[in-house]
LOLUMVO-214648 format. One record per residue (C-alpha): y, x, z; residue number from 1; chain. Coordinates in steps of 0.02 Angstrom, whole numbers. Each point is the difference from the previous one (the first is absolute). Example, Ala and Ser with C-alpha at 12.3 -4.5 7.8 and 13.67 -1.06 7.14 Angstrom:
// LOLUMVO-214648
<rec north="-225" east="615" up="390" num="1" chaine="A"/>
<rec north="172" east="69" up="-33" num="2" chaine="A"/>
// end
This chain:
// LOLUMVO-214648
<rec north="1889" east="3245" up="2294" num="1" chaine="A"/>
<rec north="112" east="-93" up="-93" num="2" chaine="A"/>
<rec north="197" east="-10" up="-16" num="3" chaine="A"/>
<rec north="58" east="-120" up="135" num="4" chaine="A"/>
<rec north="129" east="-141" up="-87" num="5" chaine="A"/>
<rec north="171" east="0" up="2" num="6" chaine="A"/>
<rec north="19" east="-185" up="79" num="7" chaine="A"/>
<rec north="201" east="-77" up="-44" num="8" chaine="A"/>
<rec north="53" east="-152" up="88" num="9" chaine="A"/>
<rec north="162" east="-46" up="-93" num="10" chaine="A"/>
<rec north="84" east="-159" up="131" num="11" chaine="A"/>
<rec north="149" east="-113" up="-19" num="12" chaine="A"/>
<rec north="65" east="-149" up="-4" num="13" chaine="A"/>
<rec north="-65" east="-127" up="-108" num="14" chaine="A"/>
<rec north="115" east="13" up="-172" num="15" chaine="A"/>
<rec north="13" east="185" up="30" num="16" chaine="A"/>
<rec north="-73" east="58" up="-160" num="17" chaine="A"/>
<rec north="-160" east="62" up="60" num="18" chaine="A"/>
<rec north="-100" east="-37" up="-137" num="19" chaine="A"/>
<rec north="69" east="35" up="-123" num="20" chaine="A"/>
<rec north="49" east="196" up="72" num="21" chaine="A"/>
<rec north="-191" east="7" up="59" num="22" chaine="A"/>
<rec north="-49" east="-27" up="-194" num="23" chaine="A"/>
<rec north="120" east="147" up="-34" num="24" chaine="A"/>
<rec north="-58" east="105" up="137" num="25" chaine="A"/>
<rec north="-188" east="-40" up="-52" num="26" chaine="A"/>
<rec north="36" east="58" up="-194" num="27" chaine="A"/>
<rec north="95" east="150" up="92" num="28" chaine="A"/>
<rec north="-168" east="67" up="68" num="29" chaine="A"/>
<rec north="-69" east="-43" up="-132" num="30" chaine="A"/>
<rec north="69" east="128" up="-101" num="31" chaine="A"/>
<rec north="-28" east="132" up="109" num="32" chaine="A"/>
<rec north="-199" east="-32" up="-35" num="33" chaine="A"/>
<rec north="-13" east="-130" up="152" num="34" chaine="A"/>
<rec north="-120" east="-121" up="24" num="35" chaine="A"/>
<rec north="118" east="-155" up="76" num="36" chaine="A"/>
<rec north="-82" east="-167" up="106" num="37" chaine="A"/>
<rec north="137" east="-114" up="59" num="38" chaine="A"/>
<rec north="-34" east="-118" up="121" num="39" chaine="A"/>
<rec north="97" east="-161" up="23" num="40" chaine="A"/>
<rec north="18" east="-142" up="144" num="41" chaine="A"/>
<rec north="54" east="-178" up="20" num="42" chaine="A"/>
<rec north="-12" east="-116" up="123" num="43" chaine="A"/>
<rec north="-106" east="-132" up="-139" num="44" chaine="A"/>
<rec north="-94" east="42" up="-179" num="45" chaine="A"/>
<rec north="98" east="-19" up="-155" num="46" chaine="A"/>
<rec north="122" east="165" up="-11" num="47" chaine="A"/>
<rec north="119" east="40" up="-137" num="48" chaine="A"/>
<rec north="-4" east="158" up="51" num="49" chaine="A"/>
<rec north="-200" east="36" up="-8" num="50" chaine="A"/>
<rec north="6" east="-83" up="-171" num="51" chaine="A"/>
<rec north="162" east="100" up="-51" num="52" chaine="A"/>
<rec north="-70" east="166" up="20" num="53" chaine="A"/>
<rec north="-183" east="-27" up="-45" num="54" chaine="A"/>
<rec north="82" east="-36" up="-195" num="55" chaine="A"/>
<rec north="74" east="158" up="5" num="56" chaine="A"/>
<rec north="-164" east="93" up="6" num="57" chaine="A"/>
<rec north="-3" east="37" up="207" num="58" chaine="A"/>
<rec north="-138" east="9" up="105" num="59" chaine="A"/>
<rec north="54" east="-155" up="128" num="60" chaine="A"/>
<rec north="-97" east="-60" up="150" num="61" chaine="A"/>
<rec north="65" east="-157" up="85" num="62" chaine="A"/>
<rec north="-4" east="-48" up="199" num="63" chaine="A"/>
<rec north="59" east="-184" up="-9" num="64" chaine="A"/>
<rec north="-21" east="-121" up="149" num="65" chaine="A"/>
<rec north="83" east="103" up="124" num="66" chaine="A"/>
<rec north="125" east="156" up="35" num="67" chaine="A"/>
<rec north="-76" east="164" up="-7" num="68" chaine="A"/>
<rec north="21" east="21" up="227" num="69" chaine="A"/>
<rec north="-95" east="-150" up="1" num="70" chaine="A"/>
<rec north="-122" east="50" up="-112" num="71" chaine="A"/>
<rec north="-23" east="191" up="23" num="72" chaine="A"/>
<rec north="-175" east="-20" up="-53" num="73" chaine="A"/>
<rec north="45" east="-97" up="-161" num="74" chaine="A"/>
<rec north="123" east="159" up="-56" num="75" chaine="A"/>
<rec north="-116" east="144" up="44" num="76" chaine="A"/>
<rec north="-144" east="-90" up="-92" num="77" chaine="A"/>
<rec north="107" east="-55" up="-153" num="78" chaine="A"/>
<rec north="36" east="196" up="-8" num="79" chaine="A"/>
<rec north="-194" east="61" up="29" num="80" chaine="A"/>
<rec north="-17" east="-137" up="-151" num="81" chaine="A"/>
<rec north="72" east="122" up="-115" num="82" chaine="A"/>
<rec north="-132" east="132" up="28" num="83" chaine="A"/>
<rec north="-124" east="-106" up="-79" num="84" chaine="A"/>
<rec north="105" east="22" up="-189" num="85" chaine="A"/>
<rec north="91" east="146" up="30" num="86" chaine="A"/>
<rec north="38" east="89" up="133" num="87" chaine="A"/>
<rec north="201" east="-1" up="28" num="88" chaine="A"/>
<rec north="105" east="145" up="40" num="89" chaine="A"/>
<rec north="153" east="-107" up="47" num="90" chaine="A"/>
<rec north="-11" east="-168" up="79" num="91" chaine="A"/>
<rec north="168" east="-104" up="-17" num="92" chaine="A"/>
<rec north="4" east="-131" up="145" num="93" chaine="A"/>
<rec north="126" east="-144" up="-3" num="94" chaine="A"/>
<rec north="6" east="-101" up="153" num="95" chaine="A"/>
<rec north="75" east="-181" up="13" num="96" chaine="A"/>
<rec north="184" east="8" up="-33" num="97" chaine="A"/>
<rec north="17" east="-106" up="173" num="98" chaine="A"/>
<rec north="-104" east="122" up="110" num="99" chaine="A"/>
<rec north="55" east="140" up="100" num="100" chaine="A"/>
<rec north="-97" east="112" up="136" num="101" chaine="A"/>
<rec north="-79" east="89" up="-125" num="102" chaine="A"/>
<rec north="-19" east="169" up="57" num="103" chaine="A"/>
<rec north="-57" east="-68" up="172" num="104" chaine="A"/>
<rec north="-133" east="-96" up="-56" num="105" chaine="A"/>
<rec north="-36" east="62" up="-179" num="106" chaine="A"/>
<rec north="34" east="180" up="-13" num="107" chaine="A"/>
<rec north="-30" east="88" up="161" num="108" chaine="A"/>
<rec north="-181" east="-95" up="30" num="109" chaine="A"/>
<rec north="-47" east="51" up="-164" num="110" chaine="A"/>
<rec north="37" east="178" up="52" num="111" chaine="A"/>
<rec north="-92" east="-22" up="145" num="112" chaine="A"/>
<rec north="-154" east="-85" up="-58" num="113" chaine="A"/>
<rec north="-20" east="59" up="-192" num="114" chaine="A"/>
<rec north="90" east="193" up="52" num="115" chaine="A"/>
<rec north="-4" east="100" up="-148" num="116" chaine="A"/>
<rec north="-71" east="-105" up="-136" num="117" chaine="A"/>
<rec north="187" east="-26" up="-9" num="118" chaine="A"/>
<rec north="165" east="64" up="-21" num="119" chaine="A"/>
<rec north="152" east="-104" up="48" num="120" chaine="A"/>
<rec north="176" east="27" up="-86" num="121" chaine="A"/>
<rec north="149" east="-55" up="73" num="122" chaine="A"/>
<rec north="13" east="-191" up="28" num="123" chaine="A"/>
<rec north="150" east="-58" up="-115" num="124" chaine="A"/>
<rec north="80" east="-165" up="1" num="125" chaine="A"/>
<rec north="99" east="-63" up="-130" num="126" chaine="A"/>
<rec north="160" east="-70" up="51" num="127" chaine="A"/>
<rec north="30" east="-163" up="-100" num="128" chaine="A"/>
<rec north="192" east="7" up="-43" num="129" chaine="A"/>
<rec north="45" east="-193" up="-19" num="130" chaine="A"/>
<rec north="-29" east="-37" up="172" num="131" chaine="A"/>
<rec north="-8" east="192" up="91" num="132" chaine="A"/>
<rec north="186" east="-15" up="-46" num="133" chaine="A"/>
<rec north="34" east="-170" up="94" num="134" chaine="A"/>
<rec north="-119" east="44" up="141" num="135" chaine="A"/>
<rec north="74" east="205" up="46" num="136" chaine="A"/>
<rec north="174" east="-81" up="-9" num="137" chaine="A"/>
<rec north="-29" east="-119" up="121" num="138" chaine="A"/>
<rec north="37" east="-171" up="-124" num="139" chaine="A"/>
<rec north="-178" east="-52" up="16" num="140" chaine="A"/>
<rec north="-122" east="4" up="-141" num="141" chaine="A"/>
<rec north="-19" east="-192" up="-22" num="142" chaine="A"/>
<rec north="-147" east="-1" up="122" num="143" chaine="A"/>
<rec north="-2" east="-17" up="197" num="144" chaine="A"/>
<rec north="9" east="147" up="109" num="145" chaine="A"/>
<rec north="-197" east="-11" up="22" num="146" chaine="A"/>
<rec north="-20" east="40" up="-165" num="147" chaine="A"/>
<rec north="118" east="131" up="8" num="148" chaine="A"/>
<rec north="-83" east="74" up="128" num="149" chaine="A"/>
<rec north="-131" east="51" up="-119" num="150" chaine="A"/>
<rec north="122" east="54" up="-129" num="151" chaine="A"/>
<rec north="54" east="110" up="138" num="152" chaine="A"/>
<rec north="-175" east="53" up="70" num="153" chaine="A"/>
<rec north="-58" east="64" up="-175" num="154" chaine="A"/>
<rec north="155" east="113" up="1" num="155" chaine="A"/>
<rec north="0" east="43" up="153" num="156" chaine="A"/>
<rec north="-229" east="67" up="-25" num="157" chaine="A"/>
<rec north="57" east="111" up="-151" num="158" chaine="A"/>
<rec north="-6" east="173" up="-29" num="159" chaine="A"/>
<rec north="87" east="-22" up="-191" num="160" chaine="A"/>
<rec north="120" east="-123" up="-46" num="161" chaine="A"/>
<rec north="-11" east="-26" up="-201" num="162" chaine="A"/>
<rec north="148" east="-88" up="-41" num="163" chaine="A"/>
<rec north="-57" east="-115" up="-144" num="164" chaine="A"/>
<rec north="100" east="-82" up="-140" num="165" chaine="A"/>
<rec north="124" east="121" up="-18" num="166" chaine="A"/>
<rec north="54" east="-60" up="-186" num="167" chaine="A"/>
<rec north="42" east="-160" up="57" num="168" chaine="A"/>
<rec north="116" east="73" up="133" num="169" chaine="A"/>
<rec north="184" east="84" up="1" num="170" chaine="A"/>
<rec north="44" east="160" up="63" num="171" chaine="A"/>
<rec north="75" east="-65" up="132" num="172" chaine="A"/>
<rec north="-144" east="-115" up="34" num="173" chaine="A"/>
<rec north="-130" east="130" up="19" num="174" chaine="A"/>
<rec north="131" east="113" up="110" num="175" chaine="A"/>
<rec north="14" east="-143" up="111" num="176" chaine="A"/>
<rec north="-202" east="-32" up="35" num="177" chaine="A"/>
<rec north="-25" east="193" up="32" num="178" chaine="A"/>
<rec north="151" east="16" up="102" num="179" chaine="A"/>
<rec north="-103" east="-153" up="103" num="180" chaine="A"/>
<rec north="-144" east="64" up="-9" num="181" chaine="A"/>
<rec north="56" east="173" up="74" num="182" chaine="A"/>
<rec north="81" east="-89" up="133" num="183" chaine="A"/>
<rec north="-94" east="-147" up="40" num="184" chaine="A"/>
<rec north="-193" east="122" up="-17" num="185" chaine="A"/>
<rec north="40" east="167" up="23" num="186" chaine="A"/>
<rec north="-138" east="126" up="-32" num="187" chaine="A"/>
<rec north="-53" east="-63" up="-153" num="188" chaine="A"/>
<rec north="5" east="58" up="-161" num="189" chaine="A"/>
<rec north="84" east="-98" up="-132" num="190" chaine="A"/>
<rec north="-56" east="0" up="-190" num="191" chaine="A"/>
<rec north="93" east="-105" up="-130" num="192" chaine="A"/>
<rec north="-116" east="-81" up="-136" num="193" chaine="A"/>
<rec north="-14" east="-111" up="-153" num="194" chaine="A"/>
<rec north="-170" east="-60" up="-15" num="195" chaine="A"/>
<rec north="78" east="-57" up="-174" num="196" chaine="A"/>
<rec north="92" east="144" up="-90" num="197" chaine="A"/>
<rec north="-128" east="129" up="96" num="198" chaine="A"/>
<rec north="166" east="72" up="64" num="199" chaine="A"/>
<rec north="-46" east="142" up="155" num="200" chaine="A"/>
<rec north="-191" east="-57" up="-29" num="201" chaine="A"/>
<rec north="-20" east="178" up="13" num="202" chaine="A"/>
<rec north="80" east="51" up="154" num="203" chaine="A"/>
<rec north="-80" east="-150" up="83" num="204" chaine="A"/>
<rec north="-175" east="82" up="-77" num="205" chaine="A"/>
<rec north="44" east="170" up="90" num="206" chaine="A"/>
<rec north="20" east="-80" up="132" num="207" chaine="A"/>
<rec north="-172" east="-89" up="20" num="208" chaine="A"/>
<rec north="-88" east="167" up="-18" num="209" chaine="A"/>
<rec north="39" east="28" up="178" num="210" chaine="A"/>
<rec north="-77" east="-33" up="149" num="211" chaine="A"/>
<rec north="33" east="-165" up="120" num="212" chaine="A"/>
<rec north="92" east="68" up="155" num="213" chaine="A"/>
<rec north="-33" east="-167" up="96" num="214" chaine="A"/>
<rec north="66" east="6" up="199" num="215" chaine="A"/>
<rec north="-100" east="27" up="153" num="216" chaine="A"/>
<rec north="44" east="-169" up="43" num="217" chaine="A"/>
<rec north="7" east="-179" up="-80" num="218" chaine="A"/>
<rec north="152" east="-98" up="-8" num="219" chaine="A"/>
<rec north="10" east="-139" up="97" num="220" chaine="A"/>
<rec north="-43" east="-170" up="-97" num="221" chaine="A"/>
<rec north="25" east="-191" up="84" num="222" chaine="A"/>
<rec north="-143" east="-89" up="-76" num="223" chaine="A"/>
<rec north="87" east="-167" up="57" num="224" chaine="A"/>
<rec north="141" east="24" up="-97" num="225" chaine="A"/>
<rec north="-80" east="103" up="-150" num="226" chaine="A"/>
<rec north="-102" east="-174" up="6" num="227" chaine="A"/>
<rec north="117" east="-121" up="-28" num="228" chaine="A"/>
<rec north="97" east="119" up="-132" num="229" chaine="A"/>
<rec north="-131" east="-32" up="-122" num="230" chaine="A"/>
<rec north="-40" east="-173" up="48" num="231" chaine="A"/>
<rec north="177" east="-38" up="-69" num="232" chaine="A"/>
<rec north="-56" east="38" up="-168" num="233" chaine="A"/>
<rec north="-99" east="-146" up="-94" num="234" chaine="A"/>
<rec north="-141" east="116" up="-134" num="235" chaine="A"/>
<rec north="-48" east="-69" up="-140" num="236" chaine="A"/>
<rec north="-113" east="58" up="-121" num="237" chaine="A"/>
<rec north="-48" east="-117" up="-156" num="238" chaine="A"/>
<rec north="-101" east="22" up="-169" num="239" chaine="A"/>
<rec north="-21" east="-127" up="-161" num="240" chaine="A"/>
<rec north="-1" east="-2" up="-198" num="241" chaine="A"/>
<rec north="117" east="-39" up="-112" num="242" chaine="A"/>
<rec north="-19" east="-70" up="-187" num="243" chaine="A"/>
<rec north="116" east="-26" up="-141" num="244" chaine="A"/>
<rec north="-31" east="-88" up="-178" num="245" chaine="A"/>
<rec north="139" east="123" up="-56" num="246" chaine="A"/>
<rec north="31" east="192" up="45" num="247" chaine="A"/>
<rec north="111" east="30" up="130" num="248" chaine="A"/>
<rec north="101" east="168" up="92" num="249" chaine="A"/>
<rec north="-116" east="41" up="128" num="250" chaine="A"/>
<rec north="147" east="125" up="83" num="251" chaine="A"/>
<rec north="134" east="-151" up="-14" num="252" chaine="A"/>
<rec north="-150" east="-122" up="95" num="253" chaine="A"/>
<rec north="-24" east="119" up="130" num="254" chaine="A"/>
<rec north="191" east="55" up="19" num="255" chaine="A"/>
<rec north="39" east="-211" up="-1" num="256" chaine="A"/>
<rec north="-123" east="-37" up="137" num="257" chaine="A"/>
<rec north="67" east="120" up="133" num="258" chaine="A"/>
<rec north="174" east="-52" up="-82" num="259" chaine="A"/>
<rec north="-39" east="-161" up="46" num="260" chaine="A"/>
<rec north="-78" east="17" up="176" num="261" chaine="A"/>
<rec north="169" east="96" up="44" num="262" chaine="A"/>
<rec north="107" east="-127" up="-44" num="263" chaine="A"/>
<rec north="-90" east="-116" up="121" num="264" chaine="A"/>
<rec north="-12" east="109" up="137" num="265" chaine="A"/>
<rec north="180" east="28" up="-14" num="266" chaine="A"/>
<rec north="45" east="-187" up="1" num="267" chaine="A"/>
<rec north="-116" east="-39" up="187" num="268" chaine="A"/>
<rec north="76" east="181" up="60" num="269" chaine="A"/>
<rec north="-196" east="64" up="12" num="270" chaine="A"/>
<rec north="22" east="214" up="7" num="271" chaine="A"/>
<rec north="-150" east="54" up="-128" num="272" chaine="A"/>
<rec north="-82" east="172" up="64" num="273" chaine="A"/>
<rec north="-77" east="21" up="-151" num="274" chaine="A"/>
<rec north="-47" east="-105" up="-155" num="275" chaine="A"/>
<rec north="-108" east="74" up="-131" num="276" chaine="A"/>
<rec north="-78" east="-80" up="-170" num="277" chaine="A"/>
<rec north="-131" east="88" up="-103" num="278" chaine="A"/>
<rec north="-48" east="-95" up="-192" num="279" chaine="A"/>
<rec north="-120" east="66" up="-70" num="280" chaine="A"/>
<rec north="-110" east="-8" up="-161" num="281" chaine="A"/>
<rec north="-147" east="110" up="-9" num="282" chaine="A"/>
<rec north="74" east="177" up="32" num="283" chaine="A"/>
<rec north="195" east="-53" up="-44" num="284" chaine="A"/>
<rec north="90" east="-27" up="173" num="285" chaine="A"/>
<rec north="168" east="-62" up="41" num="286" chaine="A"/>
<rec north="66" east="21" up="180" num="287" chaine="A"/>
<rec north="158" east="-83" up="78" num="288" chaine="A"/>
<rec north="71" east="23" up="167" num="289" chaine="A"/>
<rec north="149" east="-61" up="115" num="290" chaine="A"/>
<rec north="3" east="83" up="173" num="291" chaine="A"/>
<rec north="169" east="-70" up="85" num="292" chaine="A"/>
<rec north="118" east="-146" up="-29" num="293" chaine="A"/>
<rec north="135" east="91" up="-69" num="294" chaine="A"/>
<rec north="-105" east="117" up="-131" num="295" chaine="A"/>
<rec north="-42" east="-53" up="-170" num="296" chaine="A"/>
<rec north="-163" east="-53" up="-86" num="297" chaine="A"/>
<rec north="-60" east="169" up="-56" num="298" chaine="A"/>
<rec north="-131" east="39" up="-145" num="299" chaine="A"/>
<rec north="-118" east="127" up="62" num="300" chaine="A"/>
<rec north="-117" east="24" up="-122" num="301" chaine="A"/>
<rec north="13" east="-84" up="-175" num="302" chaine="A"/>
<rec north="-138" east="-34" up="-118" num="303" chaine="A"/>
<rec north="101" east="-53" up="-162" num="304" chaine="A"/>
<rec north="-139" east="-135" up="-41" num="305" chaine="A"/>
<rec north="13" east="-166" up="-79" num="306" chaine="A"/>
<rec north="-144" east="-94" up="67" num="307" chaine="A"/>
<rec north="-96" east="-191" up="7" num="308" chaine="A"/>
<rec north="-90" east="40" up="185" num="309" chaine="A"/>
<rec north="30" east="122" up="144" num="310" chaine="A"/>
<rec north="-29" east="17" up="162" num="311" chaine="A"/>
<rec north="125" east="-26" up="136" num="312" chaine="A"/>
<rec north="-19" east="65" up="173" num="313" chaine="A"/>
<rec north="152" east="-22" up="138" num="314" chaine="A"/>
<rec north="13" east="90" up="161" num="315" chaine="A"/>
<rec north="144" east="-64" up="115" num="316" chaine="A"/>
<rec north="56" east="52" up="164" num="317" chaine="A"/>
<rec north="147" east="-99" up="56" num="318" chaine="A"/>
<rec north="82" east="-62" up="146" num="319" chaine="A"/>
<rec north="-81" east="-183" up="-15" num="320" chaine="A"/>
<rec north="-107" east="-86" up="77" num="321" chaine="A"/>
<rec north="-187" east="11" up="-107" num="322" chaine="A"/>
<rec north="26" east="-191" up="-26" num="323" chaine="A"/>
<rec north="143" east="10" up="-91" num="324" chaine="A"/>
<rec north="-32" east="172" up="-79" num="325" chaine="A"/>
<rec north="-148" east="-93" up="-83" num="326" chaine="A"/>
<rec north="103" east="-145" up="-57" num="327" chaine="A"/>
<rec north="153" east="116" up="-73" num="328" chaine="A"/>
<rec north="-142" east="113" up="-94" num="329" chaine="A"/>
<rec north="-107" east="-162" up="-71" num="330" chaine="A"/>
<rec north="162" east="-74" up="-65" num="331" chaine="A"/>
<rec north="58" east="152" up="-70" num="332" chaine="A"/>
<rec north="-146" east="28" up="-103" num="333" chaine="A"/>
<rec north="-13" east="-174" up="-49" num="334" chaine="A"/>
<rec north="175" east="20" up="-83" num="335" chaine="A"/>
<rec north="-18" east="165" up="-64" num="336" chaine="A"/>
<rec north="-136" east="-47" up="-91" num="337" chaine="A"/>
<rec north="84" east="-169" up="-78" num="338" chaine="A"/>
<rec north="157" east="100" up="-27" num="339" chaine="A"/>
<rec north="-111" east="121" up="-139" num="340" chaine="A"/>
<rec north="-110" east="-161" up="-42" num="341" chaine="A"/>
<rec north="-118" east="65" up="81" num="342" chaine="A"/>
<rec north="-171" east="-70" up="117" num="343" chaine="A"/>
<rec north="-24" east="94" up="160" num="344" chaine="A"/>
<rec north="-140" east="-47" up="109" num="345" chaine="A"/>
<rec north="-17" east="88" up="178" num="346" chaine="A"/>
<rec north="-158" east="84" up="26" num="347" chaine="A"/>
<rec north="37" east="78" up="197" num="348" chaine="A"/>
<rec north="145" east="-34" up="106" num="349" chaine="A"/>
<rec north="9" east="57" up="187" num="350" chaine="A"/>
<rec north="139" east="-27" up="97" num="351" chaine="A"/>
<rec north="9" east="69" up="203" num="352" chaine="A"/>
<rec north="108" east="117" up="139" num="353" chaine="A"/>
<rec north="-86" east="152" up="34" num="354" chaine="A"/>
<rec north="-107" east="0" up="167" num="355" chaine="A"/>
<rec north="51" east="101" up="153" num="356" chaine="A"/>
<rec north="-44" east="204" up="-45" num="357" chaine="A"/>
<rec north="-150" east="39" up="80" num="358" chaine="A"/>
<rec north="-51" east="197" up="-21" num="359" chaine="A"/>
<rec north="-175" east="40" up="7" num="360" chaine="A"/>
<rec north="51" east="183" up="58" num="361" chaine="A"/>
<rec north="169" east="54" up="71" num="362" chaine="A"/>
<rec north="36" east="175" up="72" num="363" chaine="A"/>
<rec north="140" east="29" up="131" num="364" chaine="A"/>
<rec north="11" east="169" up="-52" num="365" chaine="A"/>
<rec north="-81" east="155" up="-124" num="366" chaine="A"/>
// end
């Protein structure tokens, strides 16, 4: 019979670095002599993320359309997928940065339907710093308390906290969000993380090895207002082409589109959740991203290329309505582009809240 999977669900907010620490998680196993799938989720096709990590050589199965609880079936068959290339002996799963519930109607069904073709390690959530600092003191996070409430709810569903972004933090920064944590989520164990410099990548690897310790029971989740905390958030995910007569950055294009999209959203007061850009020209890939207000424009991956055409693909989650989401994006592109004398034209753009979650399967206790 054959070694069950180690199955990782890495949650958070969306911003909270997840991708980018799931790449270095992935080439983590990978040195150990793992075979790593990842499987990622969006509410619509067109993710930076899927396209991100498939250029740097992973094994990437995408569930778009729909949150992994509402599409249970979608996850487990993106994962039997694998078996038909290579058989995976980790599975990296990361769920919508919106979604929470996760271990009620993710993990513990798949323990009871799929039993031990798996192994489940504990469920982590990254704890985005820009707004977890707002929201555990109490100031607000720049979104209403529905949206909070998910905030909260992913926190509240974890058995590790992971900490993320600590080189962009103080001392007394990071003190202050584990003294919160601690207070505000007792129980839980509490890793600090950059995704970035790799800094306690390997204590947070340790700690995976382990088994999931989930509770007898579920928490308690009010669909109503879990609901209308995404609703608040206009989504937005857009791809087109861009051509130059003359070579231009591709990193300063990418960096001066989200540059430009934050300056906007500052001026109408519109909180962004998360804005990321990926430019790309055959394998070389730029990737921007701006996940609060008051953060900066910040260069995630650079390609140091000089190029005539790329492609450009823009996933925004702000607090907007899709309307004018759509508008702020087209206009920014169009200006971007003129700005580098450059010709963009738009190839997909869709623009929408997020539905009401509807779980296929959800367990009120293990």
């Amino acid at each position: 019979m054959s070694q069950p999977i180690q199955f990782i669900m890495l949650g958070g907010f969306l911003g909270a670095g997840k991708t980018t620490l799931i790449s270095k998680l992935a080439k983590r196993f990978q040195a150990d002599g793992k075979h790593v799938g990842v499987v990622t989720n969006d509410q619509a096709a067109g993710l930076v993320d899927t396209h991100l990590l498939q250029s740097q050589g992973l094994d990437v199965n995408e569930v778009a359309g729909s949150c992994f609880c509402c599409n249970y079936n979608g996850l487990t068959g993106a994962m039997s997928e694998f078996e038909t290339r290579h058989r995976p002996d980790v599975i990296l799963v990361e769920p919508v940065g919106s979604c929470t519930d996760l271990i009620a109607t993710i993990a513990v069904p798949m323990m009871q339907q799929l039993g031990e073709q798996f192994t489940h390690s504990p469920y982590a959530v990254l704890l985005k710093p820009s707004h977890g600092l707002r929201i555990l003191s109490g100031k607000g996070g720049g979104f209403s308390a529905k949206a909070e409430y998910i905030f909260r709810k992913q926190l509240e569903e974890s058995e590790l906290v992971v900490i993320n972004r600590i080189d962009e933090l103080s001392a007394t920064e990071v003190k202050t969000l584990q003294e919160a944590i601690e207070e505000q989520y007792p129980g839980r164990r509490t890793i600090c993380v950059s995704a970035h410099t790799e800094a306690n990548l390997e204590e947070l690897y340790a700690a995976l090895q382990t088994t999931a310790q989930f509770p007898a029971k579920m928490m308690e989740v009010d669909y109503d207002i879990y609901a209308d905390g995404e609703a608040e958030l206009g989504w937005l995910n857009a791809g087109g082409t861009l051509v130059s007569d003359t070579p231009i950055s591709q990193d300063a294009l990418t960096v001066a589109l989200v540059d430009r999209l934050r300056t906007v959203l500052l001026a109408v007061d519109a909180e962004p959740a998360h804005i990321k850009v990926l430019v790309s020209s055959g394998s070389n890939v730029s990737v921007a991203n701006l996940v609060s207000s008051d953060s900066q424009t910040m260069l995630s991956v650079a390609s140091d290329q000089q190029v005539t055409q790329a492609e450009v693909i823009v996933n925004a989650r702000v607090c907007l309505s899709p309307g004018q989401l759509k508008g702020v994006v087209t206009d920014a592109l169009d200006r971007t582009a003129t700005d580098f004398a450059a010709r963009i034209s738009i190839d997909q753009m869709e623009a929408f809240r997020p539905g009401r979650p509807v779980p296929t399967h959800r367990a009120t206790s293990t």
